[in-house]
Backbone as JSON, one array per atom type, in Angstrom:
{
  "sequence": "XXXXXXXXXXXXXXXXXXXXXXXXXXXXXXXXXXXXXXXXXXXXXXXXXXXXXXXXXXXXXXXXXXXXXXXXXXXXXXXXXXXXXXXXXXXXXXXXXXXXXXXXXXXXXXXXXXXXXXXXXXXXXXXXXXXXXXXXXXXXXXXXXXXXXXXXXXXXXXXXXXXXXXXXXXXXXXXXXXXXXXXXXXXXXXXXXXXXXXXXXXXXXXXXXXXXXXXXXXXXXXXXXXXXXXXXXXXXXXXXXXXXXXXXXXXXXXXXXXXXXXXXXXXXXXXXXXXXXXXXXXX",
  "N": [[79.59, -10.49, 218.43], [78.78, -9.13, 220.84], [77.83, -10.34, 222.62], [80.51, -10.27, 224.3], [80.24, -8.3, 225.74], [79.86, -6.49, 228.78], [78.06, -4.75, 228.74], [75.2, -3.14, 228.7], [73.67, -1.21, 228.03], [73.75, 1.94, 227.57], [74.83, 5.4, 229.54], [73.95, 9.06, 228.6], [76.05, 12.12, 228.98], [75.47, 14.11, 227.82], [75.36, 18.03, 227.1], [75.39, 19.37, 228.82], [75.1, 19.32, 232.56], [74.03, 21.17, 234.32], [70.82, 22.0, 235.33], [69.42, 24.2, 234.49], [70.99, 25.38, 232.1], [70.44, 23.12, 230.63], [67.39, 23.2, 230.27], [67.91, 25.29, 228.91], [69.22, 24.49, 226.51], [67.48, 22.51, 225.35], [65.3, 24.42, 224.52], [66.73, 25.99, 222.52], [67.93, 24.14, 220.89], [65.36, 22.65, 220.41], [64.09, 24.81, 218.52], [65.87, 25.1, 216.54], [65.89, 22.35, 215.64], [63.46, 22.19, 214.55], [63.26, 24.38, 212.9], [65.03, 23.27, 210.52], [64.38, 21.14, 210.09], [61.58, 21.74, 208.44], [62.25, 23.77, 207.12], [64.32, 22.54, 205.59], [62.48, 20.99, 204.3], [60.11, 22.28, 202.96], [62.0, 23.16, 201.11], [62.24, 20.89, 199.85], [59.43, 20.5, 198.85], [58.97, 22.18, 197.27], [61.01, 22.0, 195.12], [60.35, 19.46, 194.04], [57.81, 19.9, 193.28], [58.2, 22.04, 191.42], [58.0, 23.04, 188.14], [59.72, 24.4, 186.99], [62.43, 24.05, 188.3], [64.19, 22.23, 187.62], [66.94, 21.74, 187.14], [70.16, 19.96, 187.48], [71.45, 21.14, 189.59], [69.65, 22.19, 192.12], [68.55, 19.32, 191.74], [70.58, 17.71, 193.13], [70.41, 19.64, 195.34], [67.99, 19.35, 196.16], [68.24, 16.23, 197.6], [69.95, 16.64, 198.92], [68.66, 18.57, 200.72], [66.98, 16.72, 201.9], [68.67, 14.6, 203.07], [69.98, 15.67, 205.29], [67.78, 16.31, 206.71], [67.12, 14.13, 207.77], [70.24, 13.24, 209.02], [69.82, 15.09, 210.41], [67.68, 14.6, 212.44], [68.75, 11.88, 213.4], [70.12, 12.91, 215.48], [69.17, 15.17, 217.11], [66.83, 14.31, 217.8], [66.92, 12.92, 220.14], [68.83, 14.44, 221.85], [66.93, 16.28, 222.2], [65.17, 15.44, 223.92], [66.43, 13.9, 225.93], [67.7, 16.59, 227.1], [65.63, 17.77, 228.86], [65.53, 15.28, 230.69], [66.04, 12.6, 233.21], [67.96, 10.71, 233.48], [69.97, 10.09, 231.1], [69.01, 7.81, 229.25], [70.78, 4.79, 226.67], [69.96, 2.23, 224.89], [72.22, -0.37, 223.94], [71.9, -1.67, 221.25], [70.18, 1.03, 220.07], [72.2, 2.34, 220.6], [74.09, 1.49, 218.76], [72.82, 1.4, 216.15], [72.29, 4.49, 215.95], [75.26, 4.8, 215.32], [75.06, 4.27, 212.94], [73.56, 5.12, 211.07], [74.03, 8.17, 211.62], [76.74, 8.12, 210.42], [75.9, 6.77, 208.22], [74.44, 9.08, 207.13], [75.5, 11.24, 207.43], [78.04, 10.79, 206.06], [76.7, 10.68, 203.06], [75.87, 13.63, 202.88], [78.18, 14.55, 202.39], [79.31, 13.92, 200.08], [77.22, 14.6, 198.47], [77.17, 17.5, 198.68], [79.88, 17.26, 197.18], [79.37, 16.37, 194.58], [77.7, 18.57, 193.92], [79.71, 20.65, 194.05], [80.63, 19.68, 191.26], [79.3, 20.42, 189.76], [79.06, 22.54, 189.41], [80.77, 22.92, 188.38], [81.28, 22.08, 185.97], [78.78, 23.81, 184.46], [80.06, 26.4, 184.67], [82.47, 26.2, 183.87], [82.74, 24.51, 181.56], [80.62, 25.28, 179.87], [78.87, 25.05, 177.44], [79.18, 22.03, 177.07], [77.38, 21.53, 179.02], [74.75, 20.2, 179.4], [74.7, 17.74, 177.82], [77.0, 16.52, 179.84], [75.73, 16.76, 182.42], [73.25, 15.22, 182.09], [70.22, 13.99, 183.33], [69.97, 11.38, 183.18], [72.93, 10.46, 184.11], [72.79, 11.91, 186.67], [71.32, 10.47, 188.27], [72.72, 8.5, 188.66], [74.82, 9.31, 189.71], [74.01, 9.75, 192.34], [73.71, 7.63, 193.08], [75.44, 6.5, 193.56], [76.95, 7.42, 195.65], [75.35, 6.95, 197.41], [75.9, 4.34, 197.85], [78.5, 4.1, 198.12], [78.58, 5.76, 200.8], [77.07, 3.76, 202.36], [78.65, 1.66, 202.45], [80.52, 3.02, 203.81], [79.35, 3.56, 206.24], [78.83, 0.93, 207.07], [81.6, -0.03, 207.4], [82.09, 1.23, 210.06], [80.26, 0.94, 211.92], [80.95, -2.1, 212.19], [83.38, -1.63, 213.25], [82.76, -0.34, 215.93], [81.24, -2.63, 216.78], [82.85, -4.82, 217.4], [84.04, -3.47, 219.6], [84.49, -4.0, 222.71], [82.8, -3.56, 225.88], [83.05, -3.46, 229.34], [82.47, -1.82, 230.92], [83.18, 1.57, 232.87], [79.76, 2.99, 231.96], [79.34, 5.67, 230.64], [78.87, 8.06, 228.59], [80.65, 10.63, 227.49], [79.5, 12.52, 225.89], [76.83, 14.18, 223.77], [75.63, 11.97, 222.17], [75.73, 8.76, 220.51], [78.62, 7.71, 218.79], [81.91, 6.82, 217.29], [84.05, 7.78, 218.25], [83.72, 8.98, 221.12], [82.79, 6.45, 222.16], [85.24, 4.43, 221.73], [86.69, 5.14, 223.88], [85.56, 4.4, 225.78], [85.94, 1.81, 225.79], [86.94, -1.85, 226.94], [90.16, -2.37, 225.69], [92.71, -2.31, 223.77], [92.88, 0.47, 221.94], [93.82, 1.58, 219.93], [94.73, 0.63, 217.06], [92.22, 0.54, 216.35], [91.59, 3.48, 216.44], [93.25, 4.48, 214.43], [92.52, 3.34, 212.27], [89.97, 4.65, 211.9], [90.68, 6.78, 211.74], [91.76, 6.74, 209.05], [89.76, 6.21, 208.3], [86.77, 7.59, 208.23], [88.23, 10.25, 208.94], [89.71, 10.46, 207.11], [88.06, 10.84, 204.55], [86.33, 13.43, 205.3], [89.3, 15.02, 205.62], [90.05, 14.93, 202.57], [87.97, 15.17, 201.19], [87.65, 17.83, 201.66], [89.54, 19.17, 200.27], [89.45, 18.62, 198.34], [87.15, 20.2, 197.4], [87.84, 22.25, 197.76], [89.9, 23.02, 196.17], [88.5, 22.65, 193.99], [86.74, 24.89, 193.92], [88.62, 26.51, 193.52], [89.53, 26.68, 191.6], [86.57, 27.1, 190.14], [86.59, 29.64, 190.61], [88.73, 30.43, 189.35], [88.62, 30.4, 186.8], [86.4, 32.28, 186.04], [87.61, 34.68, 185.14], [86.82, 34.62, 182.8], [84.41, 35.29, 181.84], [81.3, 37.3, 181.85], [80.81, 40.27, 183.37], [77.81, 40.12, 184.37], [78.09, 37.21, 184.58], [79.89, 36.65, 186.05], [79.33, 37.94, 188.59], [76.88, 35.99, 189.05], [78.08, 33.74, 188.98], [79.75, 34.08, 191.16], [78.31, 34.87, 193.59], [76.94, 32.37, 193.93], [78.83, 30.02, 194.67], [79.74, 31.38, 196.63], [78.17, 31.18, 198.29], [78.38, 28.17, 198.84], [80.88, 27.56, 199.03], [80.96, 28.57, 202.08], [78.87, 26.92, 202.7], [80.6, 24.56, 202.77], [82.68, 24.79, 204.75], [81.29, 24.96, 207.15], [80.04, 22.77, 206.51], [82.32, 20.7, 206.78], [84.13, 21.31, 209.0], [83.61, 20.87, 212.04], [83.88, 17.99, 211.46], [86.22, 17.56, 210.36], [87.61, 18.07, 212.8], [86.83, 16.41, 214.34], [87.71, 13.61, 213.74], [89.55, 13.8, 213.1], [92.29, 13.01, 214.96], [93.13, 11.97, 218.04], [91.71, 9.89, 220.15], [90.9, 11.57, 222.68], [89.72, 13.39, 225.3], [87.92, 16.45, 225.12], [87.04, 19.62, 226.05], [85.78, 20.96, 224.08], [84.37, 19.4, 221.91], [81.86, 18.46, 222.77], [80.67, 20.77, 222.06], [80.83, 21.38, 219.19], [78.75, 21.33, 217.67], [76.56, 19.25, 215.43], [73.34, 19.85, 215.15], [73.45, 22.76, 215.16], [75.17, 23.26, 212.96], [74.21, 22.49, 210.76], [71.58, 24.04, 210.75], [72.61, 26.62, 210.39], [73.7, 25.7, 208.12], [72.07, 25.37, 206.2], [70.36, 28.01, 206.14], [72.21, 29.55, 205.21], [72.37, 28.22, 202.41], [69.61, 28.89, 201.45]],
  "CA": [[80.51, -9.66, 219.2], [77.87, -8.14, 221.35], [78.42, -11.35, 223.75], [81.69, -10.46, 224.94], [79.78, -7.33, 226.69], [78.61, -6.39, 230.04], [77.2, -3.57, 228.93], [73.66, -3.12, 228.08], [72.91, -0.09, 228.11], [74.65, 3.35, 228.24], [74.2, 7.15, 229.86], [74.65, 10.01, 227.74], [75.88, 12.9, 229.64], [75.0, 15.42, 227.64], [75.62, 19.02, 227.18], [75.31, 20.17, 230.43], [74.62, 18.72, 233.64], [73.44, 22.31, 235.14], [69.29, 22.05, 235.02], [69.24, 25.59, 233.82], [71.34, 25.38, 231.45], [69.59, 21.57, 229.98], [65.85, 23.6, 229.87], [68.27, 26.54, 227.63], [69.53, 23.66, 225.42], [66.22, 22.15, 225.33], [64.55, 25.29, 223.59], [67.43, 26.52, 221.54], [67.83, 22.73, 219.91], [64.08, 22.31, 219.43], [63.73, 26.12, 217.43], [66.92, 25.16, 215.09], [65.88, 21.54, 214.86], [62.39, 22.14, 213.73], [63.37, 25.47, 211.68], [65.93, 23.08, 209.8], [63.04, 20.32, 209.14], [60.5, 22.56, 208.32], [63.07, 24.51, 206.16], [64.2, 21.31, 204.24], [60.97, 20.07, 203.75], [59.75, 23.67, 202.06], [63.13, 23.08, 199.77], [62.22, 19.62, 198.95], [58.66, 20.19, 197.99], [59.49, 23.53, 196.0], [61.83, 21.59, 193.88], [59.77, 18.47, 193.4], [56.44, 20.95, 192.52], [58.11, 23.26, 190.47], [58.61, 22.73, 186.64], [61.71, 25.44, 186.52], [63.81, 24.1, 189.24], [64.74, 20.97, 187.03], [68.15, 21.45, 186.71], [71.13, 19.29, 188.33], [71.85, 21.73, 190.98], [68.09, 21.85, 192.53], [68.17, 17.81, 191.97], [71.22, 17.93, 194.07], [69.71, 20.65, 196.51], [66.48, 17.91, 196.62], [68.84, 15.21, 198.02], [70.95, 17.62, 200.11], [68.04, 18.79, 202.23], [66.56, 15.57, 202.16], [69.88, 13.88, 203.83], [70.08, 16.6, 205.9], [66.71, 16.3, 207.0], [67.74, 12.63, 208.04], [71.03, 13.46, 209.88], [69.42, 15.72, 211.77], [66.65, 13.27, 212.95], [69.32, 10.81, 213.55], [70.72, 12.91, 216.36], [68.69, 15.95, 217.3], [65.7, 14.3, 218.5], [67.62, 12.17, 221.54], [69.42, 14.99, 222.39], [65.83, 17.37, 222.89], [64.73, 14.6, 225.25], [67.91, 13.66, 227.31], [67.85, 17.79, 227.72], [64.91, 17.51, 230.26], [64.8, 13.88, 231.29], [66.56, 13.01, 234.66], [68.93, 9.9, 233.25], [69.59, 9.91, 229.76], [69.8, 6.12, 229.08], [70.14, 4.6, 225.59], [70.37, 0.72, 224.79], [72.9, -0.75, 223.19], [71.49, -1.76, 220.02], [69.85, 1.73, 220.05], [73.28, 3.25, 219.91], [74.87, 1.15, 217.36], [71.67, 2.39, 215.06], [72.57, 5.52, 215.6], [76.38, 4.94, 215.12], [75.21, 3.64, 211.97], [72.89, 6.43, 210.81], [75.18, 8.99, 211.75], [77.42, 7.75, 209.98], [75.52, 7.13, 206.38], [73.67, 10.31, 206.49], [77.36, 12.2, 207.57], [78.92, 10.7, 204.46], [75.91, 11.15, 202.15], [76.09, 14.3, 202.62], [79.74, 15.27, 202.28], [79.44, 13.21, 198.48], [76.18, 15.33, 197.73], [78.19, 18.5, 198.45], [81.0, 17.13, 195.75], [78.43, 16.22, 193.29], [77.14, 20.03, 194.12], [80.64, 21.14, 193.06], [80.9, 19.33, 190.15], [77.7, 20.48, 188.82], [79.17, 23.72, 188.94], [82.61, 23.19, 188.01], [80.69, 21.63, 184.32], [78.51, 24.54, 184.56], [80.7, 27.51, 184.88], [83.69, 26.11, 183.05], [82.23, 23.91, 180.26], [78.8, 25.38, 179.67], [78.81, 23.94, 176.12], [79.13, 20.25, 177.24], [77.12, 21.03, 180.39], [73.39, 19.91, 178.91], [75.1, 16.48, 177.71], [77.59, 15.58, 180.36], [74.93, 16.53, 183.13], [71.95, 14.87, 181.86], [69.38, 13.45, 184.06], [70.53, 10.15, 183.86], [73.96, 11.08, 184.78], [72.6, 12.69, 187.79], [70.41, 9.84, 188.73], [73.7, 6.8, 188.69], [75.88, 9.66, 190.93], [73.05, 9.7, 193.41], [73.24, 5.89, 193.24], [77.0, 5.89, 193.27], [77.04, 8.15, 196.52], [74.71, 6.27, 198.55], [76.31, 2.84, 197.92], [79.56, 4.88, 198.71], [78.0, 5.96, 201.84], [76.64, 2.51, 203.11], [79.8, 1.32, 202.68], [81.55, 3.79, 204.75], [78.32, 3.37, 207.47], [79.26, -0.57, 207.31], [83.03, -0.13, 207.88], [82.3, 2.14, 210.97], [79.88, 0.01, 212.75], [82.02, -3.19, 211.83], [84.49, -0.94, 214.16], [81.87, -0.36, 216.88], [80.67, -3.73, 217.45], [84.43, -4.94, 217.46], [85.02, -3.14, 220.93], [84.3, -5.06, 223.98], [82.76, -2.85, 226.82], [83.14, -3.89, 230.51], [81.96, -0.73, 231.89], [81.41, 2.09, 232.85], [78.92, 3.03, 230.87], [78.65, 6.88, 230.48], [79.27, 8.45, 227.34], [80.85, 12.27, 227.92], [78.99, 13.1, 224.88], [75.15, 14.11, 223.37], [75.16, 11.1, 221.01], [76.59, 7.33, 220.52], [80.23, 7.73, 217.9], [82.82, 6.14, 217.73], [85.0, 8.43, 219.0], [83.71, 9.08, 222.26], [82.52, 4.59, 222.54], [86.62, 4.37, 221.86], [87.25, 5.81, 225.37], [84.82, 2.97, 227.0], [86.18, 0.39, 225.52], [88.41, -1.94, 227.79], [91.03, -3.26, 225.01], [93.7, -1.67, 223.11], [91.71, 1.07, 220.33], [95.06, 2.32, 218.91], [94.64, 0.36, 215.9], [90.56, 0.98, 215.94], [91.39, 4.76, 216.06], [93.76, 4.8, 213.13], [91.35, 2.62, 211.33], [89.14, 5.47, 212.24], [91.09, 8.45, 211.53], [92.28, 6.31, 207.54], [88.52, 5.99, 206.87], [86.3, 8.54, 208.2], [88.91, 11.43, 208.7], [90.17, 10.49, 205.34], [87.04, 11.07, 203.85], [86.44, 14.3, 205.44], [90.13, 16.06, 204.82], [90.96, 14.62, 201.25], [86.89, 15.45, 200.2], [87.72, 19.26, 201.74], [91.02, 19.67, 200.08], [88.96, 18.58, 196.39], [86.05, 20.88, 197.08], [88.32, 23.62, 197.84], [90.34, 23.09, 194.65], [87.33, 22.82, 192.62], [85.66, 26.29, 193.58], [89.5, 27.88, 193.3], [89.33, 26.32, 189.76], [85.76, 28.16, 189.04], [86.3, 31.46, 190.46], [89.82, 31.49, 188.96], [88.49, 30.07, 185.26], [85.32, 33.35, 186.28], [88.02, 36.15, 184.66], [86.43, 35.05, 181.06], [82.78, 35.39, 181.7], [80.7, 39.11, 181.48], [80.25, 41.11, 184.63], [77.16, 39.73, 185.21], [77.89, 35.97, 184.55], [80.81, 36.63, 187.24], [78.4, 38.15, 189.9], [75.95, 35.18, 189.72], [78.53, 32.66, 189.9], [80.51, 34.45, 192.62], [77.33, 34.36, 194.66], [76.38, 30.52, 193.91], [79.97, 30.02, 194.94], [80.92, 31.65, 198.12], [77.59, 30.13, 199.44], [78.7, 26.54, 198.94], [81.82, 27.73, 200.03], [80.63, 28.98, 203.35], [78.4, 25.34, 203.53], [81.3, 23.36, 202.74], [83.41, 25.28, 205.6], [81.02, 24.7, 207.96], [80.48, 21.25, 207.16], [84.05, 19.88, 207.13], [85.13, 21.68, 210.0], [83.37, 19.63, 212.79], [84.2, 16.74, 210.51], [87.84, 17.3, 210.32], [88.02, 18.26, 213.97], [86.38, 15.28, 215.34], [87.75, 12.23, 213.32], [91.7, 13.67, 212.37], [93.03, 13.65, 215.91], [93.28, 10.95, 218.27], [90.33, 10.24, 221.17], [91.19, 12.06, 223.99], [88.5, 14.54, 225.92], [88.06, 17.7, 224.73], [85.38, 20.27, 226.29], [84.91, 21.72, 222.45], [84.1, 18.18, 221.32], [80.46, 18.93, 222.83], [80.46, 22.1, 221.54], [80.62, 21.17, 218.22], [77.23, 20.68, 217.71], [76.38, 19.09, 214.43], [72.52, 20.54, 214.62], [73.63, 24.35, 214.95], [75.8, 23.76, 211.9], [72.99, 22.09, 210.13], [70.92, 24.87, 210.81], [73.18, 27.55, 209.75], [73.98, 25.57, 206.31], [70.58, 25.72, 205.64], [69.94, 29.58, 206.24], [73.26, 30.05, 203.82], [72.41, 27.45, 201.37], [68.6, 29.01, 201.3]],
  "C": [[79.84, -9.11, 220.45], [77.69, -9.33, 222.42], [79.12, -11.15, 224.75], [81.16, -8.82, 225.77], [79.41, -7.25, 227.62], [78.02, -5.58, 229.92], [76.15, -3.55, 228.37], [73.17, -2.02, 227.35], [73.74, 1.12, 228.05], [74.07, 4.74, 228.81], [75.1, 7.92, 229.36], [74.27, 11.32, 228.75], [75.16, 14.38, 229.34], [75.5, 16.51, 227.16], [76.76, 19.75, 228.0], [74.68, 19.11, 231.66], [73.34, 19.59, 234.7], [71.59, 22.26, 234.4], [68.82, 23.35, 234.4], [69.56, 25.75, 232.83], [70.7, 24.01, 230.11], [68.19, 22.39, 229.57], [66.65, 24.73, 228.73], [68.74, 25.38, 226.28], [68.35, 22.65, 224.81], [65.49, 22.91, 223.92], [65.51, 25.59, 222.5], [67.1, 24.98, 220.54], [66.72, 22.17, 218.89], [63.73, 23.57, 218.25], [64.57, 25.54, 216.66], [66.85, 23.96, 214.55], [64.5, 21.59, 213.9], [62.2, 23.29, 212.62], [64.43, 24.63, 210.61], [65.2, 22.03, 209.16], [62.19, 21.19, 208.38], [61.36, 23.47, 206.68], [63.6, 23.48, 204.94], [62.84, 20.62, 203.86], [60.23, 20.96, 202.76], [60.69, 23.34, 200.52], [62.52, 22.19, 198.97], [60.59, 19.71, 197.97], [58.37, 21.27, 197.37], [59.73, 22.84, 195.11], [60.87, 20.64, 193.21], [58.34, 19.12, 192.68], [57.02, 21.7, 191.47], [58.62, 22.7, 189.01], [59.72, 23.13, 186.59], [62.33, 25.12, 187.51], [64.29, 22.53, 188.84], [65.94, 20.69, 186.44], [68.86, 20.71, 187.83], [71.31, 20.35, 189.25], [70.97, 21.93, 191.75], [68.01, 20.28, 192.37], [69.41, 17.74, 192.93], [70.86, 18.94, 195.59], [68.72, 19.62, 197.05], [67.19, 17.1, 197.54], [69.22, 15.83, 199.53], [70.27, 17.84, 201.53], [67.55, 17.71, 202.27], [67.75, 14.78, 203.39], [70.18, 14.9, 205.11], [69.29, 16.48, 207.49], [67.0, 14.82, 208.31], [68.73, 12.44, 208.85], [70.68, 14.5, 210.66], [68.69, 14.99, 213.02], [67.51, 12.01, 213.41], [70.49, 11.7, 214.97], [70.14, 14.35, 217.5], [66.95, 15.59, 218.62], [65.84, 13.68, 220.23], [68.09, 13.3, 221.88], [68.4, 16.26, 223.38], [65.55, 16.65, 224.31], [65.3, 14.57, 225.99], [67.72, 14.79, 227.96], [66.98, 17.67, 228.77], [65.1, 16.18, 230.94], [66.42, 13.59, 232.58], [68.19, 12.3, 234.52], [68.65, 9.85, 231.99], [70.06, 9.23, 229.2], [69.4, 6.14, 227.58], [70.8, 3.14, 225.52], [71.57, 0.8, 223.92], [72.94, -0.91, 221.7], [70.6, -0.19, 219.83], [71.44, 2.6, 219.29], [74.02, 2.66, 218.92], [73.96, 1.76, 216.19], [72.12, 3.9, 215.07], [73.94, 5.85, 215.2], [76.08, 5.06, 213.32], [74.48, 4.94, 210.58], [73.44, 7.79, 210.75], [76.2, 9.38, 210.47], [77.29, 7.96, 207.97], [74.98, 8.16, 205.96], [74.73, 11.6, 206.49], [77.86, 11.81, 206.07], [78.23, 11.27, 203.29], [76.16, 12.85, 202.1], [77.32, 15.72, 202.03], [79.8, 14.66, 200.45], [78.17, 14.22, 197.74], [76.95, 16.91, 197.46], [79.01, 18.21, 197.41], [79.99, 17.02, 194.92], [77.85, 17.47, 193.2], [78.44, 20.58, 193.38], [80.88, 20.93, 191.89], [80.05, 19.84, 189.11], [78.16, 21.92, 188.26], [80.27, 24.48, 188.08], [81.99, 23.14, 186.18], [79.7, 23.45, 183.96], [78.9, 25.6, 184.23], [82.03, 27.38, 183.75], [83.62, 25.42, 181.71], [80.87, 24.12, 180.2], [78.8, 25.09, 178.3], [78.71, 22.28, 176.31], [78.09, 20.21, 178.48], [75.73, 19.88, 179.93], [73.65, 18.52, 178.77], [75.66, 15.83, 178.75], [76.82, 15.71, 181.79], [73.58, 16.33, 183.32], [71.13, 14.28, 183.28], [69.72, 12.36, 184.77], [71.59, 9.73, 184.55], [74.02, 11.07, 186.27], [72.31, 11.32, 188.83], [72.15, 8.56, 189.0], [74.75, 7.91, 189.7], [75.42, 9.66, 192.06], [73.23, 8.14, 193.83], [74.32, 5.6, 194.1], [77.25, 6.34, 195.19], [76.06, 7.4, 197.67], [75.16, 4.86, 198.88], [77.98, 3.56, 198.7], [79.25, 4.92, 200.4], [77.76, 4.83, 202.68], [77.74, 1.9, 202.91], [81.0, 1.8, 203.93], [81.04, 3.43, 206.32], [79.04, 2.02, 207.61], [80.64, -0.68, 208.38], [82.82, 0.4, 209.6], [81.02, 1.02, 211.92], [80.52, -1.02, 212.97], [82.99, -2.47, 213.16], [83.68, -0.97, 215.61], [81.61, -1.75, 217.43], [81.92, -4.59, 217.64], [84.47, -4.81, 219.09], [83.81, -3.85, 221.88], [83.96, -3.69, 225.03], [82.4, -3.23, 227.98], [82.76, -2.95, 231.91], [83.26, 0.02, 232.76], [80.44, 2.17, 231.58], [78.37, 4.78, 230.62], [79.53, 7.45, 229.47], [78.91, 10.25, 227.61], [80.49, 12.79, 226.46], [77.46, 13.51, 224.59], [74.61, 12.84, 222.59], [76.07, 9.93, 220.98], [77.34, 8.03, 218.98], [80.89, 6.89, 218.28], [83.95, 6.41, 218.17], [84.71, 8.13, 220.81], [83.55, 7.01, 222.95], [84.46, 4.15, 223.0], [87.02, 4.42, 223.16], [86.56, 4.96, 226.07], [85.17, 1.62, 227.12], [87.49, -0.32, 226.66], [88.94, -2.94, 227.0], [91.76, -2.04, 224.49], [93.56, -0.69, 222.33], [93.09, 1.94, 219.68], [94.54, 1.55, 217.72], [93.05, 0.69, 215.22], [90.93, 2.38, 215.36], [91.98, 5.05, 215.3], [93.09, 4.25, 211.88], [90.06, 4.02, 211.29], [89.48, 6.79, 211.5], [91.62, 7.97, 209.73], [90.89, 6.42, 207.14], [87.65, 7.63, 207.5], [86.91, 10.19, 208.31], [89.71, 11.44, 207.66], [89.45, 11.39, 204.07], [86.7, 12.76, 203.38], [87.88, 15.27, 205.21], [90.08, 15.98, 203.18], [89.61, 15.53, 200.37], [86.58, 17.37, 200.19], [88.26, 19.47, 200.82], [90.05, 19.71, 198.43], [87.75, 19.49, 196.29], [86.48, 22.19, 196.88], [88.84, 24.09, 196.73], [89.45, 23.43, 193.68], [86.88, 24.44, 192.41], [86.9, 27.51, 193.2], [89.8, 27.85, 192.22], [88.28, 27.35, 189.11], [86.25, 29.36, 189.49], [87.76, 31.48, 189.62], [89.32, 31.11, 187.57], [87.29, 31.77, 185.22], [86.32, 34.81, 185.4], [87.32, 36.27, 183.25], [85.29, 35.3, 180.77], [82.74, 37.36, 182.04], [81.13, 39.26, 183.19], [79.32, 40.3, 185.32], [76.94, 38.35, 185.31], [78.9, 35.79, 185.83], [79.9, 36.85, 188.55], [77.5, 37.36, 190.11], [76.61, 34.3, 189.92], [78.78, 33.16, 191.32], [79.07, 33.77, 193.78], [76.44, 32.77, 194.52], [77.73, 30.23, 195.01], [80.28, 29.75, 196.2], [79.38, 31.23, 198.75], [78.11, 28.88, 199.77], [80.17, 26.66, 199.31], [81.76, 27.41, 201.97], [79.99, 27.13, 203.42], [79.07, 24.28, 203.77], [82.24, 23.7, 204.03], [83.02, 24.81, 206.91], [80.31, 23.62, 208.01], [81.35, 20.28, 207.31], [84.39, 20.23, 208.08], [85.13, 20.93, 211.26], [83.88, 18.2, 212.51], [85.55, 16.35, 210.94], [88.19, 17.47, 211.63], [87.91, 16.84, 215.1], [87.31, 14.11, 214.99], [89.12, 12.39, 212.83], [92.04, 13.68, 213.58], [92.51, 12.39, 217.07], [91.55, 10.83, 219.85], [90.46, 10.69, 222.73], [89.75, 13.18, 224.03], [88.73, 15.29, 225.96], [86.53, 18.21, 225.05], [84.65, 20.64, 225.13], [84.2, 20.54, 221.89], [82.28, 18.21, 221.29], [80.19, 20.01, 222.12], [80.15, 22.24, 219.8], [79.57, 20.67, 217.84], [76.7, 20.51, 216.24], [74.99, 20.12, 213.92], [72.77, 22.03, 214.04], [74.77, 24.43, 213.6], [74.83, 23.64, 210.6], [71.95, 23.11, 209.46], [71.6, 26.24, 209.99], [73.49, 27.4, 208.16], [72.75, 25.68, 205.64], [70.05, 26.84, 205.22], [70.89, 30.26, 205.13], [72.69, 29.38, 202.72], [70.86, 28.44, 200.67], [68.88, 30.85, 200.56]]
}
């Protein structure tokens, strides 16, 4: 497919264009991307060192910042650079990698989140069956199940990408190669791409909100039969993963339910700074 192109190469605009404003997005980006590595990397080798954090919700937490860790790095580190650098070119095959990356470490983590609810839904509402129906091994084939899930979804969405024909220009009004903003370069028809678009990846993201939301209005409302203080430690497990699931569907659902037209918030939505913030809640 990658034949029928003239394009080689693309420029990512960015942020900002204003040089003042590029050296402020510069520093902010690098403090919240390296406090969000640095911060998952602490998580991950807590959990894996510690004897007592060997339950399913800490082996889920392991993954979480791990993938995390990974979708950050898959869009954080191009975006520090571009901030100073004069033209901020990226190849072709550069940005399909990152379409692609994006993509599997975006899904992974929206399936680790459900497998986070579930842990708690067994937990909170069947703590008699929990020990059996969330054994180890259990844990270990949803991890499996969720990444094959995932590379599936990554597949479909490149498959879409390398599809469109681009004849130029070549500047992408965004921080990062998608397939939203690519959509708008393309010179062919992308109505049917972008409903293909908005059935799989904004599928993903509303339908996997709508079941996370259910789930936690399941535990707190099953929470009237537990003590006092079995209520006050769920609550607060809870309305964190609340809050992380809020603010990672919302970009989600904003970007990929709604058709590809240019929107100034579109930048604004900055995956790292949500990243960062789910981290500081989740922690």
């Amino acid at each position: 497919m990658q034949q029928k192109n003239n394009v080689t190469e693309f420029v990512l605009l960015g942020l900002t264009q204003d040089p003042l404003s590029q050296k402020i997005v510069f520093l902010i980006f690098l403090i919240f991307y390296m406090g969000t590595v640095v911060g998952n990397m602490l998580i991950i080798v807590t959990i894996k060192c510690s004897r007592t954090l060997g339950s399913p919700m800490y082996f889920f937490l392991f993954y979480l910042s791990f993938v995390d860790s990974c979708f950050s790095t898959s869009i954080a580190p191009r975006l520090i650079v571009d901030a100073l650098s004069a033209k901020k070119v990226i190849s072709y095959n550069e940005c399909m990698t990152q379409v692609f990356a994006l993509h599997l470490f975006g899904c992974m983590e929206i399936f680790v989140l459900i497998l986070m609810a579930v842990d708690r839904y067994v937990a909170i509402c069947k703590p008699l069956h929990y020990p059996r129906i969330m054994r180890r091994q259990v844990c270990h084939i949803l991890i499996v199940l969720a990444w094959i899930g995932s590379f599936v979804h990554s597949i479909s969405q490149i498959i879409l990408t390398l599809r469109l024909p681009f004849c130029g220009p070549n500047l992408i009004d965004h921080y990062c190669c998608d397939l939203q903003p690519l959509l708008k370069l393309a010179c062919m028809d992308t109505y049917m791409t972008n409903l293909l678009l908005v059935s799989n990846s904004g599928a993903i993201c509303s339908s996997s909100f709508v079941i996370l939301m259910i789930s936690y209005v399941v535990i707190l409302h099953s929470l009237r039969n537990h003590s006092a203080e079995g209520r006050k430690k769920a609550l607060s497990t809870c309305t964190s993963h609340i809050m992380v699931v809020v603010l990672s569907f919302g970009p989600c659902i904003f970007i990929y339910t709604r058709p590809p037209m240019t929107f100034t918030m579109d930048k604004m939505v900055n995956a790292e700074v949500k990243s960062a913030i789910r981290k500081l809640v989740a922690c």
